[in-house]
C-alpha positions in Angstrom: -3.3 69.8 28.5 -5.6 69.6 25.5 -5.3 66.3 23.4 -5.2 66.7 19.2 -5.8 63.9 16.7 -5.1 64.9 13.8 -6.4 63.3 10.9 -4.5 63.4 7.7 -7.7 62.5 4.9 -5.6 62.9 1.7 -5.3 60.9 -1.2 -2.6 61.0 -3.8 -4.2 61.5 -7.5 -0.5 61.0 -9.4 0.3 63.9 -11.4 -2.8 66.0 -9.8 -3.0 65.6 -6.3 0.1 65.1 -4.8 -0.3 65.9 -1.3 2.1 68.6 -0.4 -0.4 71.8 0.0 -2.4 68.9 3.1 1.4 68.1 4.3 1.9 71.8 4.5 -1.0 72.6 6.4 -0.7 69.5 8.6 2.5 70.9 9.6 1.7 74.5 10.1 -0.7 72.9 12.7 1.3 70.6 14.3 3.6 73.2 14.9 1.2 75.6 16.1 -0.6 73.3 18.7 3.4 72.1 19.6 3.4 75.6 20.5 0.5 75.5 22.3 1.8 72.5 24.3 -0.9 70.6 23.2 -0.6 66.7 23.3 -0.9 65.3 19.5 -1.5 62.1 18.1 -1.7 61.7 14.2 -3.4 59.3 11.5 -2.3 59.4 7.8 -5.3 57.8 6.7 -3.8 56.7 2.9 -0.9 54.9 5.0 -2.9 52.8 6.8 -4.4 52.1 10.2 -5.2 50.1 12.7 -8.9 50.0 13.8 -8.5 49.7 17.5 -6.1 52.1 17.4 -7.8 54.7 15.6 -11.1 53.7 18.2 -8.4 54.6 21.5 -7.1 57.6 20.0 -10.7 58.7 19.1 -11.3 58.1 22.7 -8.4 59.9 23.9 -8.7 63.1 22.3 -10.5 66.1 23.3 -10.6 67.4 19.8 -10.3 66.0 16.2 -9.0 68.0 13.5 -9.6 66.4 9.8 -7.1 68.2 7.2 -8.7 67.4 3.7 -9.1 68.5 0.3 -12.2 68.5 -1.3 -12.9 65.8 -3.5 -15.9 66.0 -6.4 -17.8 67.9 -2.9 -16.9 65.5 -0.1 -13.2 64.3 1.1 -11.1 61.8 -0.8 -13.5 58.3 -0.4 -10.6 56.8 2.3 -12.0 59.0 5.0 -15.6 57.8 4.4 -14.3 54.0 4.8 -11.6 55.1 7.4 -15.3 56.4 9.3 -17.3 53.5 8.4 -14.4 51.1 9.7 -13.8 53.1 13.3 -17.8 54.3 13.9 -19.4 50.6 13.0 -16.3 48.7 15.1 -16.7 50.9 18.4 -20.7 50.7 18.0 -20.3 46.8 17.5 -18.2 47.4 20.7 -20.6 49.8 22.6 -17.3 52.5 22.3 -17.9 56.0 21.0 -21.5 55.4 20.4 -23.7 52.9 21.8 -26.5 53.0 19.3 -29.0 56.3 17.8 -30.5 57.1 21.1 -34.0 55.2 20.8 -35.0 52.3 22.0 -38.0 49.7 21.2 -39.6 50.7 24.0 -39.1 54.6 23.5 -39.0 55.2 19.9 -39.6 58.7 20.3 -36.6 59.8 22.0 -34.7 61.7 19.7 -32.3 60.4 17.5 -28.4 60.9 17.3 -28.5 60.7 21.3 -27.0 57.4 22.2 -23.3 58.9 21.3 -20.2 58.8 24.0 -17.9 61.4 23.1 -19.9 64.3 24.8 -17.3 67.0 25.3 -15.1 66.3 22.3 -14.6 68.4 19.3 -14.2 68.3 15.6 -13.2 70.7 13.4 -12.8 70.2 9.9 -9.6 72.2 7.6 -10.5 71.8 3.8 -8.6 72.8 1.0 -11.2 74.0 -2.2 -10.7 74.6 -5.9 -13.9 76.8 -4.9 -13.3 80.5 -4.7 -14.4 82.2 -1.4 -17.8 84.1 -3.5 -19.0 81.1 -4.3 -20.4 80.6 -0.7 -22.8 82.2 1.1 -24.5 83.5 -1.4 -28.1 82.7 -2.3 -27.7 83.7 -6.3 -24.8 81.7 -6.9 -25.6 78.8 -8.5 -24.1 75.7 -6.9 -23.8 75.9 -3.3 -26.8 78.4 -3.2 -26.2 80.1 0.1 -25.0 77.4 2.0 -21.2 77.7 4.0 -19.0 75.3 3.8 -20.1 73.9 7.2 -23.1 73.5 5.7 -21.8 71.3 2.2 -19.9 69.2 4.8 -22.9 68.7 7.2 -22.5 65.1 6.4 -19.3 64.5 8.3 -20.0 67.0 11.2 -22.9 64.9 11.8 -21.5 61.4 12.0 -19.5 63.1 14.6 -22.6 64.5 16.0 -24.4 61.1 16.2 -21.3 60.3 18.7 -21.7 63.3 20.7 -19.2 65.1 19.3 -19.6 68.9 19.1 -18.6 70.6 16.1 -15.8 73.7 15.7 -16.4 76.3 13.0 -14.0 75.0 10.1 -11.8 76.5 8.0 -11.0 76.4 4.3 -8.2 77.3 1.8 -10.1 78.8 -0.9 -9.3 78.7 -4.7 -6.3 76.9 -4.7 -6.0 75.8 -7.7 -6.3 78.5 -9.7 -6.0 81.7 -7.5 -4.0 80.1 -4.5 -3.2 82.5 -1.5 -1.1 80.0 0.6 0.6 82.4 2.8 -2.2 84.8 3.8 -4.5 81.5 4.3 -1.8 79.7 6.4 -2.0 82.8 8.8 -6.0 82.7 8.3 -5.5 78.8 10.2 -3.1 79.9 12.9 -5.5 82.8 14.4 -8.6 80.7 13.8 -6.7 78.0 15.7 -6.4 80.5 18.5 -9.7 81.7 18.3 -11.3 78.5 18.5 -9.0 75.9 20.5 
């Protein structure tokens, strides 16, 4: 049975970012991998955590799904200290990752190889005010080709530097002002099934 922690990365902005498009996606995937008989475990970063919990159930899991909406082009600042918290206590620990792979005696080995979560998987659901066109594109302006994967190459990798593989992610496009919740929602379930 495949084990699912699912991170919830959302932060309530009163009168503008309430929450209930991430608690309708969290949902739709709990129910889905429910379906799938898959074992779950969940984090609601903005109500809290436990460190050493959130280091077991790191441990535990075969895969990690962050659901997230994108925040001035990263997630809400609570998952980057929720990271910083869990990753610098299980180094301190020699849990998750025992240090970047190199030693003083071989500083040439290549870095982002000392991780211990080989065989674990992240994948990363993100909800845009960015329409679709605007990525993967070399002539438009601001993300200049690049996939989302590729804006959010900064938390794929400090699950890389733990040995972590990295899913293909998926994103709600446009929400804000050309929303297409439905036809998205069904977008997640078969990319779920396609890649879990």
């Amino acid at each position: 049975m495949k084990k699912v922690l699912l991170i919830n990365a959302h932060l309530k902005y009163k009168g503008y970012s309430e929450g209930r498009l991430t608690q309708t996606i969290i949902t739709a995937i709990r129910k889905q991998l429910n379906e799938k008989g898959y074992c779950i475990k969940e984090t609601y970063i903005e109500k809290d955590y436990d460190i050493e919990e959130e280091i077991v159930k790191h441990e535990w899991a075969d895969v990690i799904i962050i659901q997230a909406p994108v925040n001035n082009f990263s997630l809400p600042w609570i998952h980057k200290k929720y990271i910083d918290d869990v990753f610098f206590t299980a180094l301190g620990q020699g849990r998750l990752v025992k240090n970047d792979g190199r030693t003083r005696k071989d500083p040439n080995k290549q870095y982002g190889t000392g991780g211990l979560m080989q065989g674990k998987e992240i994948m990363l659901s993100l909800t845009w005010n960015a329409p679709k066109e605007a990525f993967g594109d070399r002539d438009q302006s601001l993300f200049a080709g690049q996939s989302p994967d590729d804006a959010f190459s900064h938390i794929i990798n400090a699950y890389r530097f733990c040995g972590v593989s990295s899913l293909p992610s998926f994103s709600f496009f446009d929400v804000v002002k050309n929303p297409n919740i439905e036809g998205d929602l069904k977008g997640l379930t078969e990319h779920i099934d396609k890649n879990l």
